[in-house]
C-alpha positions in Angstrom: 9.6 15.7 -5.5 9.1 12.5 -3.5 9.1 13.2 0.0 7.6 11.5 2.6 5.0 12.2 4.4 4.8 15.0 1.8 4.6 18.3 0.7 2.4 19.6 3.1 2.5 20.1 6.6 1.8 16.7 8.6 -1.4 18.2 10.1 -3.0 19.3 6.8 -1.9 15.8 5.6 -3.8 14.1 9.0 -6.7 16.4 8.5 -7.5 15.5 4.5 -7.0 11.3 5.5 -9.5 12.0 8.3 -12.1 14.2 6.4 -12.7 11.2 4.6 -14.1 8.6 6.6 -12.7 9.8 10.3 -9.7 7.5 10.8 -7.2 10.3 12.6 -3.2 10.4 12.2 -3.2 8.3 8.7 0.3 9.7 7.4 -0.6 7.4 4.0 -1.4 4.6 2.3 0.9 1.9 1.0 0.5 -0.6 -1.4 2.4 -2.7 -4.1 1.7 -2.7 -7.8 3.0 -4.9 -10.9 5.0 -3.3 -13.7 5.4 -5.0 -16.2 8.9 -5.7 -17.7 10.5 -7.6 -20.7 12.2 -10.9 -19.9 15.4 -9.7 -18.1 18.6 -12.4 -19.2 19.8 -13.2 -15.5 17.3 -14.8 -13.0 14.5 -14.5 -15.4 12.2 -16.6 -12.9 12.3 -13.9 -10.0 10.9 -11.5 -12.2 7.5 -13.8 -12.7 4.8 -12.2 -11.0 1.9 -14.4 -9.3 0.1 -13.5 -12.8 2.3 -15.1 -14.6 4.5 -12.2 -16.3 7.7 -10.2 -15.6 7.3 -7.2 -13.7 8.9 -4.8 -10.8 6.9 -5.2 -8.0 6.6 -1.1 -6.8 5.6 0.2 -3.2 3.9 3.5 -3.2 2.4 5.6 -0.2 0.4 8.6 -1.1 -1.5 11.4 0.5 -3.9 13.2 -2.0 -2.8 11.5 -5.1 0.8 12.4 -4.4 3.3 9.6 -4.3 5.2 10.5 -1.1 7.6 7.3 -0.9 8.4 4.2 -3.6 10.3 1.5 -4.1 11.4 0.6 -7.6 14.3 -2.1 -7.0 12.4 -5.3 -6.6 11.4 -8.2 -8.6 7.7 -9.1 -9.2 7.8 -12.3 -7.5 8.7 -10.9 -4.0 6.0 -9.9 -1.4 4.4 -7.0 -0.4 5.3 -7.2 3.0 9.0 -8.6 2.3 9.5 -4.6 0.5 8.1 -2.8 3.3 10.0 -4.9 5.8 13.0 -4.1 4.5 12.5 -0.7 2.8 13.6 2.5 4.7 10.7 4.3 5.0 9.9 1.0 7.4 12.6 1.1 9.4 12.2 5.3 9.7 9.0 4.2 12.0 10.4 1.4 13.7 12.7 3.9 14.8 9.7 6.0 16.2 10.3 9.2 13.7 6.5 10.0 12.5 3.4 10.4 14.7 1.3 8.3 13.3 0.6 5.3 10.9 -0.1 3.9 7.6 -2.9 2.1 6.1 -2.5 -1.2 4.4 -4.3 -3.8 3.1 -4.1 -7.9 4.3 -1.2 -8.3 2.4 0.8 -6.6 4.9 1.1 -7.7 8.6 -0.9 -5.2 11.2 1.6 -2.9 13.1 1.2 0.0 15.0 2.7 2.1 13.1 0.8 0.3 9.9 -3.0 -0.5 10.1 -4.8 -3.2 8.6 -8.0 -3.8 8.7 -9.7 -6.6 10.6 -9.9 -10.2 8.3 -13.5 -11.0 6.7 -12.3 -13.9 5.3 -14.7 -17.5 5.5 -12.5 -20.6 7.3 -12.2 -21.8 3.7 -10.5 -19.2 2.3 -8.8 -18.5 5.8 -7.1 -22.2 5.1 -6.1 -21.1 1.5 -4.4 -18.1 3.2 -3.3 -20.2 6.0 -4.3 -17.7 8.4 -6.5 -19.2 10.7 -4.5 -19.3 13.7 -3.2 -15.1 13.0 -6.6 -13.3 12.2 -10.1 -13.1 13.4 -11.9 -14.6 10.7 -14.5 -12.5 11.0 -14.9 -8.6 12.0 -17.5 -8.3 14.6 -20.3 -6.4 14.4 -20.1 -2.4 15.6 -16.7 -0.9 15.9 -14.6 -3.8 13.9 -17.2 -3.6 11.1 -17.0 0.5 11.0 -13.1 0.7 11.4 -12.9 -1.9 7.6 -15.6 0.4 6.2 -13.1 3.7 7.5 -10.1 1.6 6.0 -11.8 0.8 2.8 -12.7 4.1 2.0 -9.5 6.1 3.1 -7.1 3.4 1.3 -9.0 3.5 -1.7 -6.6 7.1 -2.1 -3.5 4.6 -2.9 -5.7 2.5 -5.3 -6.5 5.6 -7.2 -3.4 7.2 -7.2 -1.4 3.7 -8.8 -4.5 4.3 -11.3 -3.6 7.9 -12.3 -0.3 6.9 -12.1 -0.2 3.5 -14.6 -2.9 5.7 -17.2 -0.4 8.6 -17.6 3.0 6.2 -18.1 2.1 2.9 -20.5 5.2 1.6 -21.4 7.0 -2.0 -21.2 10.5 -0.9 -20.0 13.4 -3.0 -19.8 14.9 -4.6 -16.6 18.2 -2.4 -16.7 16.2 0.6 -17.1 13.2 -0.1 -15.0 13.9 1.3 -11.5 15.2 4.6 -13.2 12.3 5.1 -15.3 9.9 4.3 -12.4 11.1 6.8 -10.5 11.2 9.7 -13.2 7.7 8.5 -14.1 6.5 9.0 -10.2 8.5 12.5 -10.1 6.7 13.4 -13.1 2.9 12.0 -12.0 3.6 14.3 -8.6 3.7 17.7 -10.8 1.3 17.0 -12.6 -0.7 16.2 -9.7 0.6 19.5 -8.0 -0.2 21.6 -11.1 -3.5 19.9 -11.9 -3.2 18.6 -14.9 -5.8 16.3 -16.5 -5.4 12.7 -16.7 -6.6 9.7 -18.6 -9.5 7.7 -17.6 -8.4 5.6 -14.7 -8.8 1.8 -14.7 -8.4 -0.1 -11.0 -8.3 -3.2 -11.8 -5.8 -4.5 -8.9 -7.5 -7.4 -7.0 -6.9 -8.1 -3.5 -3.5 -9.9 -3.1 -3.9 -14.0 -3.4 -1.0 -15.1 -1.2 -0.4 -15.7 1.8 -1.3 -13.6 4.6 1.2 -12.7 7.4 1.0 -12.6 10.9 0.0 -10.2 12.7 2.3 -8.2 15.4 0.9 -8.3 18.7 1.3 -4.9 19.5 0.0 -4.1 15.9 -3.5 -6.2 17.0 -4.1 -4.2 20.1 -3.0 -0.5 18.5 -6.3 -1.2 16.0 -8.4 -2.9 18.8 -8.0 0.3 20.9 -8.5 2.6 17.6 -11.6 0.6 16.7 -13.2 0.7 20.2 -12.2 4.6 21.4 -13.3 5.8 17.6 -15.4 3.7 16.2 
């Protein structure tokens, strides 16, 4: 039941991501999200998220709601782009298998096979981030401004479906268990998504990642420089 790109034919996939705001062969969106965990016994101090509690840090890529890939083995305090760099689902587009991309916020680096959008950040916050000498500080107006505003909108899908997702399964599971349990509880979320079952009121209250923000491939900067100017 987790399948990647999904359940659907790739075109019907590329056709729903671009009925929302236009951005054409988006496969999915991926993103990490915090579950929390008790205190595990071994190497408690891995397990310490950035907010200060013990979690599994999970990758998810969705189309429609439907988780289509995760990643349930690693501890809270690694980073986004550390899981998808080493996760197989990465290495499946290195390798050139899919026609097309994914859509990711600034915690991950921009790729041609996974689009970020362009940096808005002020030179203050760019040193916080220490990424002035990686990003454009700030999107220029026209087709750089329209291609965040595309992004914003079509990523927002993964934002919502971690929502669905944490409001259906609210439970503090232990570290031995957490990866299995993850994984049923995504298995689960995707019938209910498939059958149309009703969920609770959703809550996204993720904030934008507060780390560090990687570099930018070169190829990755010039893949969204040519989407932004032939589409946008």
């Amino acid at each position: 039941m987790v399948v990647f790109p999904g359940h659907k034919p790739v075109r019907n996939i590329k056709e729903e991501f671009n009925r929302i705001a236009g951005l054409l062969n988006v496969l999915g969106c991926v993103d990490g999200t915090q579950i929390p965990i008790t205190a595990p016994g071994e190497n408690e101090a891995d397990y310490v998220n950035r907010k200060s509690f013990h979690s599994i840090n999970v990758q998810i890529c969705d189309a429609a709601y439907i988780v289509t890939n995760v990643e349930a083995k690693w501890p809270g305090s690694v980073h986004d782009s550390r899981i998808y760099r080493e996760c197989r689902l990465s290495n499946r587009f290195a390798r050139g298998e899919f026609d097309g991309y994914l859509l990711g916020d600034r915690g991950y680096p921009c790729q041609p096979s996974l689009l970020t959008p362009y940096c808005a950040f002020t030179p203050e916050a760019a040193r916080h981030f220490w990424c002035e000498r990686t990003v454009t500080l700030t999107p220029e107006p026209g087709p750089q401004q329209r291609l965040n505003v595309a992004h914003c909108r079509t990523r927002a899908q993964v934002e919502m479906t971690i929502g669905i997702l944490k409001s259906r399964f609210q439970c503090l599971v232990t570290p031995e268990r957490a990866c299995d349990i993850i994984v049923a509880c995504v298995v689960l979320h995707n019938i209910a998504i498939i059958r149309g079952k009703q969920h609770p009121a959703v809550q996204i209250n993720d904030p934008a990642d507060d780390h560090p923000i990687p570099a930018d491939v070169q190829d990755g900067r010039a893949a969204r420089d040519l989407i932004a100017r032939n589409y946008f």
